[in-house]
N, C-alpha and C positions, 0 to 999 in steps of 0.2 A: 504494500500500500504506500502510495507516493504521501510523502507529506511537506510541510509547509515552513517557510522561515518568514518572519515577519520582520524585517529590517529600521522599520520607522514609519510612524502615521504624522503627517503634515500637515495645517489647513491652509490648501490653496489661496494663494493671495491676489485672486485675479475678477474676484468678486461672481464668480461662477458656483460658490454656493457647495462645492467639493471639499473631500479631505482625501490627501493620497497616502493609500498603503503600498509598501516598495515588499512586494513577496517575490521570494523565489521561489522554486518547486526543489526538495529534496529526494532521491531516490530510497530505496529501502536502510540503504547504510549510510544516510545523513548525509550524502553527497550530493553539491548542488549540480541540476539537472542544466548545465549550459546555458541552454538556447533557452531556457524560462524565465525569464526574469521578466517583472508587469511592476509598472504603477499601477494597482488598484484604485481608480476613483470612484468614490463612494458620496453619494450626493450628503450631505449635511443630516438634513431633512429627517432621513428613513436611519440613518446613522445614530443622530438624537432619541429617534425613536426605540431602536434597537438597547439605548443605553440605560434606559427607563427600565428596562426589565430585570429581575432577578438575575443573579450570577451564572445559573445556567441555562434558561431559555434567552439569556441575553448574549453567550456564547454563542449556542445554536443561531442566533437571528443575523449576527454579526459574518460567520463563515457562510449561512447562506446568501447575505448582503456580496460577499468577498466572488462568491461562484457566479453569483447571478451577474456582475459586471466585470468577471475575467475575462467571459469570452471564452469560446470553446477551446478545446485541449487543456483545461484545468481542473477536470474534477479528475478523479482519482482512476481512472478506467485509462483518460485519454495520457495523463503522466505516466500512468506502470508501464503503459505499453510506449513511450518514448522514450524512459529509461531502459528496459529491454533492447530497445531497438539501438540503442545506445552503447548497452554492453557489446550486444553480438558483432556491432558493427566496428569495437575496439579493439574483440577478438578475430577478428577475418583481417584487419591491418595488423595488427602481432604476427598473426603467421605469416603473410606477406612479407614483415622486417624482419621475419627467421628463418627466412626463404630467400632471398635474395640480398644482398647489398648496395644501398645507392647513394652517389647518383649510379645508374645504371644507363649506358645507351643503349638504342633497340630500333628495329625499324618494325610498321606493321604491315 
């Protein structure tokens, strides 16, 4: 299961009524997933609202705030499976630099 690092929450100063969360997506062994990095902007408004709640339905309303304005490939189905694709894709260049030496010339 992918998970989450939450780097810092800002309020936009642009009179747009946002506040940015800077997440990255972590793979299973706490390693940050490259290519994932997001400012979450989370409207104020619904942000405020989420904060009203107890400690745990105010958690839940908060990361569903976070998924609903990620944008897709951030819930946890479309990360496992980018980390994955990640690893195998690190192991097929391994064997590749244990298989050859380069620079290598070649013609095709």
């Amino acid at each position: 299961m992918a998970k989450y690092r939450l780097d810092n929450v800002v309020a936009v100063q642009d009179g747009s009524g946002l506040v940015r969360f800077d997440v990255w997506a972590l793979d299973a062994d706490d390693v940050i997933i490259p290519s994932k990095h997001k400012d979450v902007m989370l409207p104020m408004a619904e942000l405020a609202a989420a904060m009203q709640l107890a400690v745990t339905p105010r958690i839940a309303a908060i990361k569903a705030l976070l998924l609903l304005y990620a944008g897709d490939g951030w819930d946890n189905d479309g990360l496992d499976a980018e980390a994955l694709l990640n690893t195998q894709t690190t192991d097929v260049a391994a064997a590749v630099n244990a298989w050859i030496t380069v620079p290598q010339t070649f013609a095709l």
